[in-house]
mmCIF file as gemmi writes it, N, C-alpha and C atoms, coordinates in Angstrom:
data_model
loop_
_atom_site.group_PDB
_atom_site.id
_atom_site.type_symbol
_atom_site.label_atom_id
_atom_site.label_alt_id
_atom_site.label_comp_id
_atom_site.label_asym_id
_atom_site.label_entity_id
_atom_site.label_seq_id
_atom_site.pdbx_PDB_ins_code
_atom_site.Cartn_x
_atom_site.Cartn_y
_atom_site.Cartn_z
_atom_site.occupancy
_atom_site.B_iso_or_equiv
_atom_site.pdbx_formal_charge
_atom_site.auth_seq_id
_atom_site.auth_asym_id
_atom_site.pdbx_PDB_model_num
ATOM 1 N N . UNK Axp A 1 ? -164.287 24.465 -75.756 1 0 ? 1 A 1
ATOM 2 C CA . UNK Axp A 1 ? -165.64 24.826 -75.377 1 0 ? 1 A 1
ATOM 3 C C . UNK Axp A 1 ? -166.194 23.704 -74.477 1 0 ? 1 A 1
ATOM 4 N N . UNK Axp A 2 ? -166.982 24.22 -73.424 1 0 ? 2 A 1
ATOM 5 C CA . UNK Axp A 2 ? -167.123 22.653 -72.303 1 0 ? 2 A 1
ATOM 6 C C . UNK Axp A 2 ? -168.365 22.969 -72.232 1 0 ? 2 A 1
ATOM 7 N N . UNK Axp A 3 ? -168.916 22 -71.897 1 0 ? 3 A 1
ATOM 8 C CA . UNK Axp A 3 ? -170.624 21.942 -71.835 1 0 ? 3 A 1
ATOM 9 C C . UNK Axp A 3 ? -170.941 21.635 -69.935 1 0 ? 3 A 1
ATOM 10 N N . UNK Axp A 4 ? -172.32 22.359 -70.074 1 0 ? 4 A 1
ATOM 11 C CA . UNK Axp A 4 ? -172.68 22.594 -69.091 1 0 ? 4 A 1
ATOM 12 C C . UNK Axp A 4 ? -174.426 22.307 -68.316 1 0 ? 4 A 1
ATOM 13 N N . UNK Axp A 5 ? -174.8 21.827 -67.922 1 0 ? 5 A 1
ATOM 14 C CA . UNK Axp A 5 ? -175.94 20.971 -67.503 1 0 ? 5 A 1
ATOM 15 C C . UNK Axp A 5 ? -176.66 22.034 -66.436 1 0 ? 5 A 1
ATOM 16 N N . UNK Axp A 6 ? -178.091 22.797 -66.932 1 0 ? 6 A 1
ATOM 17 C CA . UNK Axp A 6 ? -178.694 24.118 -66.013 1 0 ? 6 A 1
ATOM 18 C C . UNK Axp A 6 ? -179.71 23.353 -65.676 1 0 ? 6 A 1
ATOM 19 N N . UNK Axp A 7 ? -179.502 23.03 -64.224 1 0 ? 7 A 1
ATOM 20 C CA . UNK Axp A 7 ? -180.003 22.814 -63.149 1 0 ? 7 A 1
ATOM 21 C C . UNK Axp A 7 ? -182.046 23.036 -63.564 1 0 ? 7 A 1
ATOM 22 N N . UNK Axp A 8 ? -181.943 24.632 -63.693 1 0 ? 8 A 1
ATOM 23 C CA . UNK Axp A 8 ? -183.365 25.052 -63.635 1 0 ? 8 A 1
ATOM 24 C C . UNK Axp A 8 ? -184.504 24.331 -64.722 1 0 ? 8 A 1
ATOM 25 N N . UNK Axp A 9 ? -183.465 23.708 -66.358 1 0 ? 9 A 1
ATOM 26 C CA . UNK Axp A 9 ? -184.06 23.281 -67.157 1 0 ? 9 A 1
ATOM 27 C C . UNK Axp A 9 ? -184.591 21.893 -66.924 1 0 ? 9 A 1
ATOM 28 N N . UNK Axp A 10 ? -183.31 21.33 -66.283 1 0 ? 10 A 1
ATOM 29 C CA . UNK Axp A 10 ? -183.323 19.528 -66.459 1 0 ? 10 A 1
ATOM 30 C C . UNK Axp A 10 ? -184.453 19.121 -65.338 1 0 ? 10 A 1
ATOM 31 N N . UNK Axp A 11 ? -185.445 17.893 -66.44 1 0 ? 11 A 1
ATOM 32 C CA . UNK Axp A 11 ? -185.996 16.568 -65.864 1 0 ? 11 A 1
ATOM 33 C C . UNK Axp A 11 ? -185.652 16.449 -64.764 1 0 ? 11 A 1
ATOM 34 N N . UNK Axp A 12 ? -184.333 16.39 -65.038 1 0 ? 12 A 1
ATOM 35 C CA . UNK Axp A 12 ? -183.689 15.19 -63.66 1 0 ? 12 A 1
ATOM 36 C C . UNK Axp A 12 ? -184.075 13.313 -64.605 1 0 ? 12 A 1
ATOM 37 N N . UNK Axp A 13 ? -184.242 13.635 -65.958 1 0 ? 13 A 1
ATOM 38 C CA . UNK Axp A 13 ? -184.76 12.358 -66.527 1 0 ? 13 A 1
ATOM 39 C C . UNK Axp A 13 ? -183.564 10.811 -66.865 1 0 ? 13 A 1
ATOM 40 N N . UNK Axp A 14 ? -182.385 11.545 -66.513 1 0 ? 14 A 1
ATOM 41 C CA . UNK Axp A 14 ? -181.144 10.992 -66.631 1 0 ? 14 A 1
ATOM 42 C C . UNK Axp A 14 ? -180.976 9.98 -68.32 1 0 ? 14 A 1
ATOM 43 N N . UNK Axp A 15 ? -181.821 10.582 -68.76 1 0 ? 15 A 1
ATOM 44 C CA . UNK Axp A 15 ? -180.907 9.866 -70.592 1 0 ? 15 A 1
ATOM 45 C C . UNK Axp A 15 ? -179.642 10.696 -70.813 1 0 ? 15 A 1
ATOM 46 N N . UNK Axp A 16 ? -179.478 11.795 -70.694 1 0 ? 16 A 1
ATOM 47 C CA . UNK Axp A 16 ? -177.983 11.914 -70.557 1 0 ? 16 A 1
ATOM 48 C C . UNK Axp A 16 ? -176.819 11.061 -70.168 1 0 ? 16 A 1
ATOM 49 N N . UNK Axp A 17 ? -177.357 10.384 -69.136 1 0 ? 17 A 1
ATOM 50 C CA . UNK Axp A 17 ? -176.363 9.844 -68.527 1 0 ? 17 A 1
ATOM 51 C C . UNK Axp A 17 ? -176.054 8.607 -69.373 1 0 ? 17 A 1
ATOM 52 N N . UNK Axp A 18 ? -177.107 7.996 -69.843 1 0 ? 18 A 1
ATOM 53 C CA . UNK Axp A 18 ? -177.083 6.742 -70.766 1 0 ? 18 A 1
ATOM 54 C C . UNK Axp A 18 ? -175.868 7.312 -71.782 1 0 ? 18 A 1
ATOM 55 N N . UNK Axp A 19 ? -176.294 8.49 -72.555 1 0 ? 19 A 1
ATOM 56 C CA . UNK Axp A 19 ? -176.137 8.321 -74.05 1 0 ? 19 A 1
ATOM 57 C C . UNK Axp A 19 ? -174.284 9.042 -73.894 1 0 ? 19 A 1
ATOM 58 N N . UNK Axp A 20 ? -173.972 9.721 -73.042 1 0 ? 20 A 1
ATOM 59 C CA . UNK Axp A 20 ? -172.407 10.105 -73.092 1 0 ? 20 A 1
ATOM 60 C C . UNK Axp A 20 ? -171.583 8.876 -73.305 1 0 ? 20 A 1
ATOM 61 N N . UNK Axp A 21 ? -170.484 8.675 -74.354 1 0 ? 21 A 1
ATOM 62 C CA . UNK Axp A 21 ? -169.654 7.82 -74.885 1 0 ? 21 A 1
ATOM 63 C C . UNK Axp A 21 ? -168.516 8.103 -73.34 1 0 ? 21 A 1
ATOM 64 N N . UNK Axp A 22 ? -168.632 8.846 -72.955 1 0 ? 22 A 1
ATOM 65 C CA . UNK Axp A 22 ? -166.748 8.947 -72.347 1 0 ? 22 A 1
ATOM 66 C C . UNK Axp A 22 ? -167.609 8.877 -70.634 1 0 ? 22 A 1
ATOM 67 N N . UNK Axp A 23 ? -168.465 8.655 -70.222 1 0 ? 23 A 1
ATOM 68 C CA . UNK Axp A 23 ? -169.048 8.432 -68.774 1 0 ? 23 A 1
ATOM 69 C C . UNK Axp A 23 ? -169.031 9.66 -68.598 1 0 ? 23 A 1
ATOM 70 N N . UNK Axp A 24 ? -168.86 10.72 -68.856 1 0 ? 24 A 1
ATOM 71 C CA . UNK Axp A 24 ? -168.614 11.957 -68.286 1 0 ? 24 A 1
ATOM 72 C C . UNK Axp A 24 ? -169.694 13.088 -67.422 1 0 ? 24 A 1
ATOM 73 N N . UNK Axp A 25 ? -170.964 12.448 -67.567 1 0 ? 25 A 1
ATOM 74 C CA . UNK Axp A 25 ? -171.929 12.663 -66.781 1 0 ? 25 A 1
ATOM 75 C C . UNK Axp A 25 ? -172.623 11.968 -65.689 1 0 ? 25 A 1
ATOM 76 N N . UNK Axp A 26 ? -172.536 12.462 -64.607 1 0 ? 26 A 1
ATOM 77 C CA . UNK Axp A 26 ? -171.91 11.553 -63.11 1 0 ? 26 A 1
ATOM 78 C C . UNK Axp A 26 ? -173.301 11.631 -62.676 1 0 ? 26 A 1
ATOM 79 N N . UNK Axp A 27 ? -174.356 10.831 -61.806 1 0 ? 27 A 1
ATOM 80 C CA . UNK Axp A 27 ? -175.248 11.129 -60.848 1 0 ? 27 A 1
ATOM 81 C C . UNK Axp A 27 ? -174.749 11.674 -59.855 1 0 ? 27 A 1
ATOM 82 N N . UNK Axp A 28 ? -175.11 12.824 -58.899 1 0 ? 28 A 1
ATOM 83 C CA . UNK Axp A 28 ? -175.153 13.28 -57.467 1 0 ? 28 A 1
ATOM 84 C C . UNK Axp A 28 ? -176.021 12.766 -56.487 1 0 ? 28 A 1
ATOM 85 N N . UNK Axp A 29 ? -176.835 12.443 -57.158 1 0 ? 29 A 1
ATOM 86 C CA . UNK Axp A 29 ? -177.931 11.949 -56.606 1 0 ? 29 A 1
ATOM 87 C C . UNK Axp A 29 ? -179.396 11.667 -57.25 1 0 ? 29 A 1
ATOM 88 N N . UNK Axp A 30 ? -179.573 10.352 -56.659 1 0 ? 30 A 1
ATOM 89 C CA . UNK Axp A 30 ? -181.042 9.557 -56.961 1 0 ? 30 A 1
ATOM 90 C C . UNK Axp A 30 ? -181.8 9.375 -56.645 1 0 ? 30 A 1
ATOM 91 N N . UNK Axp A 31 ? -183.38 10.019 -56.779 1 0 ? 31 A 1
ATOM 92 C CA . UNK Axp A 31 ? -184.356 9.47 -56.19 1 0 ? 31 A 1
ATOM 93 C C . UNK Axp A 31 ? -185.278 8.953 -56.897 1 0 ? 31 A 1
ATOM 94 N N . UNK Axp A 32 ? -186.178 7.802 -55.836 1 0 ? 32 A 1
ATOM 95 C CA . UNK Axp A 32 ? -187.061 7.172 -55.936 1 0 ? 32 A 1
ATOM 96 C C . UNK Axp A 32 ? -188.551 7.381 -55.481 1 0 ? 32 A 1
ATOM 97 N N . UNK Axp A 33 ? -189.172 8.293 -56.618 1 0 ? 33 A 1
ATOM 98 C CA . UNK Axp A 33 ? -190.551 8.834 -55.627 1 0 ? 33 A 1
ATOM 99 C C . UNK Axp A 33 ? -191.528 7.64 -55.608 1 0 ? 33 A 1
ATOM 100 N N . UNK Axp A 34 ? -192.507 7.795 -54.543 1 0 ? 34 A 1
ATOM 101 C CA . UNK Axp A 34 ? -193.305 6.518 -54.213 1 0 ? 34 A 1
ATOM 102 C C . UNK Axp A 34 ? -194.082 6.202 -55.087 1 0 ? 34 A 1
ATOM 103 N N . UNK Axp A 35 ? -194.075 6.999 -56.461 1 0 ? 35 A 1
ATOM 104 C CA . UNK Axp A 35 ? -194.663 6.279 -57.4 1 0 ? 35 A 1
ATOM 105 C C . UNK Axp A 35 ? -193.686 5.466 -58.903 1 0 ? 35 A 1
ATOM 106 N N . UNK Axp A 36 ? -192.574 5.154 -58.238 1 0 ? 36 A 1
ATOM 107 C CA . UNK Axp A 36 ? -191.68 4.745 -58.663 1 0 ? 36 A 1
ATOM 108 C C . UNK Axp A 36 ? -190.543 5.343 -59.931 1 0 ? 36 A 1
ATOM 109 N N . UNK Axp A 37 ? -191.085 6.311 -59.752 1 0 ? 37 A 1
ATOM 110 C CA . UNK Axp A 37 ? -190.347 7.124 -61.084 1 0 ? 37 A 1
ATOM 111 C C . UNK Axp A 37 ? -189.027 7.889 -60.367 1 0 ? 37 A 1
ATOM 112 N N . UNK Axp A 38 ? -187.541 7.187 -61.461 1 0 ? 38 A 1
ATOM 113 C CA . UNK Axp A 38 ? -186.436 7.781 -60.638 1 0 ? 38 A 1
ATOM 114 C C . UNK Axp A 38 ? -185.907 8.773 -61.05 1 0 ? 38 A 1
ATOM 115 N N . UNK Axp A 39 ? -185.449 9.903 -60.438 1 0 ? 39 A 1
ATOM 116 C CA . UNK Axp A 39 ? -185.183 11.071 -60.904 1 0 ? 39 A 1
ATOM 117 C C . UNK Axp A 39 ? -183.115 11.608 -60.553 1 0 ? 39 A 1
ATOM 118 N N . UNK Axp A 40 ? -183.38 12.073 -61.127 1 0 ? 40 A 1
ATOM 119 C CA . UNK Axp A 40 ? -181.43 12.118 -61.444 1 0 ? 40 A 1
ATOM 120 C C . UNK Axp A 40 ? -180.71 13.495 -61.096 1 0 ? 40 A 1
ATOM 121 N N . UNK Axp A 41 ? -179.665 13.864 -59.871 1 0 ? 41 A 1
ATOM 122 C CA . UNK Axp A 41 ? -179.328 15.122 -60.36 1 0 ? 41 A 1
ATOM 123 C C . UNK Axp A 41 ? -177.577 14.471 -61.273 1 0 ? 41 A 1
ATOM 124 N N . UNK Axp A 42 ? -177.886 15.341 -61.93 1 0 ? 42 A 1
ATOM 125 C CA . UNK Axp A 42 ? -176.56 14.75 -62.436 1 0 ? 42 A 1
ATOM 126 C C . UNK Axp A 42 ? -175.437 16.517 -62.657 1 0 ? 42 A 1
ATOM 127 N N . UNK Axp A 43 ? -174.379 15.878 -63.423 1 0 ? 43 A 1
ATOM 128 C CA . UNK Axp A 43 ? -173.342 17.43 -63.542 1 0 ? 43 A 1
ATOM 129 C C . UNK Axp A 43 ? -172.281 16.549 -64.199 1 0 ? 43 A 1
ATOM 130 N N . UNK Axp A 44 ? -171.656 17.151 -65.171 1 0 ? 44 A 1
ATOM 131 C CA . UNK Axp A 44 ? -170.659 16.651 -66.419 1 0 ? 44 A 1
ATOM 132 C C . UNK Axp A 44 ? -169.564 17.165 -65.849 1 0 ? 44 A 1
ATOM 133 N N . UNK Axp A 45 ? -168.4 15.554 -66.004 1 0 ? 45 A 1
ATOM 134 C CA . UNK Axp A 45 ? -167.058 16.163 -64.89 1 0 ? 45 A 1
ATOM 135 C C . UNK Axp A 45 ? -166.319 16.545 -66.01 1 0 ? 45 A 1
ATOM 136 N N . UNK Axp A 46 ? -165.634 17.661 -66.266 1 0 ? 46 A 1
ATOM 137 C CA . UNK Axp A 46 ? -164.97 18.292 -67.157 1 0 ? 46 A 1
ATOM 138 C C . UNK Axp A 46 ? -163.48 17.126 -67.584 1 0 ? 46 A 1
ATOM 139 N N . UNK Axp A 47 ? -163.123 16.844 -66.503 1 0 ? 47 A 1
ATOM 140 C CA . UNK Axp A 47 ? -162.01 15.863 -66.632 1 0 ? 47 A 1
ATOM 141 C C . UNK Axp A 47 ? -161.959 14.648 -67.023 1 0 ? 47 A 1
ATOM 142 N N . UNK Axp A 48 ? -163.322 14.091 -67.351 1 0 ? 48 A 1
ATOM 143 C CA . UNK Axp A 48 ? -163.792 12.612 -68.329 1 0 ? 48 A 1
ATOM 144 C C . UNK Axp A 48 ? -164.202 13.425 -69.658 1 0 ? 48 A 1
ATOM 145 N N . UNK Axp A 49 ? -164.695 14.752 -69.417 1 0 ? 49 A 1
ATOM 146 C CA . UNK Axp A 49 ? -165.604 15.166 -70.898 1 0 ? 49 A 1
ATOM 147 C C . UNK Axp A 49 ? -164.606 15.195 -72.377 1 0 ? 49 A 1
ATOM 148 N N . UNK Axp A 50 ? -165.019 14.822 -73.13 1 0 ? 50 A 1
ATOM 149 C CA . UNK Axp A 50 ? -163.877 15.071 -74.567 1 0 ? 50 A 1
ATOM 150 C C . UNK Axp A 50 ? -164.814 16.183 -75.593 1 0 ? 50 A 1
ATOM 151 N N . UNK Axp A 51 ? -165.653 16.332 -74.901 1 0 ? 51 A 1
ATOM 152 C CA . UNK Axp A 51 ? -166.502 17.764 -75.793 1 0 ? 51 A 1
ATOM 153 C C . UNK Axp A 51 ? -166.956 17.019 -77.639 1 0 ? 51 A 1
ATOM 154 N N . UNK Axp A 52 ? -167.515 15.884 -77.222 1 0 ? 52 A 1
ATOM 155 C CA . UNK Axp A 52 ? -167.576 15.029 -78.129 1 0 ? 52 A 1
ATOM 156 C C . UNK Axp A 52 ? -168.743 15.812 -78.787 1 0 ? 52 A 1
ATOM 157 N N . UNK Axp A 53 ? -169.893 16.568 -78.286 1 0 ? 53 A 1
ATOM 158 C CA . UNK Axp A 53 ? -170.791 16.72 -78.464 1 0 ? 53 A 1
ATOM 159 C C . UNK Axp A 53 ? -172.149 16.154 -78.532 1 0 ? 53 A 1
ATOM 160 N N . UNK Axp A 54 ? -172.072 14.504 -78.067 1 0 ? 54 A 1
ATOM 161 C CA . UNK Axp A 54 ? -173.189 13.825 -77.934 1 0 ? 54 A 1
ATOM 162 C C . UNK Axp A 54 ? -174.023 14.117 -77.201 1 0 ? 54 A 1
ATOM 163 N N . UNK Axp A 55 ? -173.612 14.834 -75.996 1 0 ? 55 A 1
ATOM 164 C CA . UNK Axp A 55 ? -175.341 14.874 -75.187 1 0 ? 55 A 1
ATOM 165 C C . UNK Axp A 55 ? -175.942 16.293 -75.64 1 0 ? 55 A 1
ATOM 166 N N . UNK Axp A 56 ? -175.66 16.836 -76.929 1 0 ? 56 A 1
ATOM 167 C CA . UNK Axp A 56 ? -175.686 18.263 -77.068 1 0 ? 56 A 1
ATOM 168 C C . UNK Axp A 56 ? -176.497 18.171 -78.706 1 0 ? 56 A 1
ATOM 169 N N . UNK Axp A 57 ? -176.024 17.011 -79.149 1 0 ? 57 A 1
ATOM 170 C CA . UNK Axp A 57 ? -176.613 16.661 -80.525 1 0 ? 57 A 1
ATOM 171 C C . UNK Axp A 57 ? -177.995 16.522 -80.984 1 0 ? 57 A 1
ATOM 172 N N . UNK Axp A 58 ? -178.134 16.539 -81.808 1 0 ? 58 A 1
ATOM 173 C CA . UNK Axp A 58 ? -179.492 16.44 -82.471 1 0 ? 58 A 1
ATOM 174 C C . UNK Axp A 58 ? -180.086 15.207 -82.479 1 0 ? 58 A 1
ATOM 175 N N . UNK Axp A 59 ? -179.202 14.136 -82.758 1 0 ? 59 A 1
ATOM 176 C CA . UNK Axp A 59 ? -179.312 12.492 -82.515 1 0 ? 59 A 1
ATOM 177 C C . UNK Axp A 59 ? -179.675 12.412 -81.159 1 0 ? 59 A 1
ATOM 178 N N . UNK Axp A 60 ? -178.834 12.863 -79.403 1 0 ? 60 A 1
ATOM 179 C CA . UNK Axp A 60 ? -178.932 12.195 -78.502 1 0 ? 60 A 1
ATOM 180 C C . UNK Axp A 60 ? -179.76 13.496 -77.611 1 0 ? 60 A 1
ATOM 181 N N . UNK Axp A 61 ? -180.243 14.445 -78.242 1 0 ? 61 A 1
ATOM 182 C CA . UNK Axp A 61 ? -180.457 15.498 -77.422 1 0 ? 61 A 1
ATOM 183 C C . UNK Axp A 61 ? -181.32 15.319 -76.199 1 0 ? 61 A 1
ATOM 184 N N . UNK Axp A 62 ? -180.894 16.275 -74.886 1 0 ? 62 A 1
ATOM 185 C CA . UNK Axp A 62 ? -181.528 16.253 -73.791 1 0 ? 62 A 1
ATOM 186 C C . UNK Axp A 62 ? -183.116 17.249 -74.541 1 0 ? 62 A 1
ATOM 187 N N . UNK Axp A 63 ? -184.057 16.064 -73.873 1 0 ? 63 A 1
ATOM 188 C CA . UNK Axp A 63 ? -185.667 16.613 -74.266 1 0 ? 63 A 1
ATOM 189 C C . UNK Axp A 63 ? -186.025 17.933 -73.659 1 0 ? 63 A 1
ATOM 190 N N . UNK Axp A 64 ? -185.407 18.658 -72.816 1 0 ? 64 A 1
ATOM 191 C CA . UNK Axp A 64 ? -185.318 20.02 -71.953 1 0 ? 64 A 1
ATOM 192 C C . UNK Axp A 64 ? -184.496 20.88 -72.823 1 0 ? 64 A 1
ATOM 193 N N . UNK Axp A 65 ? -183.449 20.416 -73.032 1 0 ? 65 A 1
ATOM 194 C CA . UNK Axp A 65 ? -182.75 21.188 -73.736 1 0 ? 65 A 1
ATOM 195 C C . UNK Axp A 65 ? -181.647 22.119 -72.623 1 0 ? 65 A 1
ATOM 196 N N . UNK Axp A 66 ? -181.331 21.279 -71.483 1 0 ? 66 A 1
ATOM 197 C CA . UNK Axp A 66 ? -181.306 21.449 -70.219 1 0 ? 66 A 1
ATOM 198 C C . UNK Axp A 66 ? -179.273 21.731 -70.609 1 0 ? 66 A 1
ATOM 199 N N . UNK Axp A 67 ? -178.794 21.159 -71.561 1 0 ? 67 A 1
ATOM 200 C CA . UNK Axp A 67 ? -177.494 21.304 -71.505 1 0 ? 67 A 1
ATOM 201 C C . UNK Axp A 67 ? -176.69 21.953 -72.846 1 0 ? 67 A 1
ATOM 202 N N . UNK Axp A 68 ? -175.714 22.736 -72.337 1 0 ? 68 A 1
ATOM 203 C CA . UNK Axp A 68 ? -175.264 24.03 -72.884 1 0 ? 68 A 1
ATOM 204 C C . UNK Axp A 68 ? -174.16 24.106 -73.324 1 0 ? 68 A 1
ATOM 205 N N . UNK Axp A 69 ? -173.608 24.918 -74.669 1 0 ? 69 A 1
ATOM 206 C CA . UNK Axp A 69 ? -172.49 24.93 -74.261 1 0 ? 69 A 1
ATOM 207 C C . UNK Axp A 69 ? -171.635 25.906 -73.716 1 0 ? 69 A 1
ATOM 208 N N . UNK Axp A 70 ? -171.005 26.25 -72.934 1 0 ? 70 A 1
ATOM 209 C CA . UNK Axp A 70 ? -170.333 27.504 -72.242 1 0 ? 70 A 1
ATOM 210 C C . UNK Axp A 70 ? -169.045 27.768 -73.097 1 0 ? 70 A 1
């Protein structure tokens, strides 16, 4: 089962990216709006992922609820 990150939900707040044990959630891209707040697109590379379930958990959960599992 592989998990999957919907675009339409996510922040863009990037704690995902912190809390994955295996790096498996990559930035695409970063911005810096002029009021300094940085925003994240990110996307989980299937080929680092071990379907650990951490960014999906109850402990590390995305605050959107932005990621899935397929």
């Amino acid at each position: 089962m592989a998990y999957k990150i919907n675009p339409r939900k996510c922040l863009r707040c990037g704690l995902c990216i912190t809390q994955c044990p295996d790096k498996a959630i990559l930035v695409d891209k970063k911005v810096t709006e002029s009021d300094g707040l940085t925003l994240y697109t990110t996307r989980i590379d299937t080929a680092k992922c071990t379907e650990c379930g951490a960014c999906f958990s109850h402990e590390w959960w995305c605050p959107a609820k932005a990621i899935t599992r397929t």
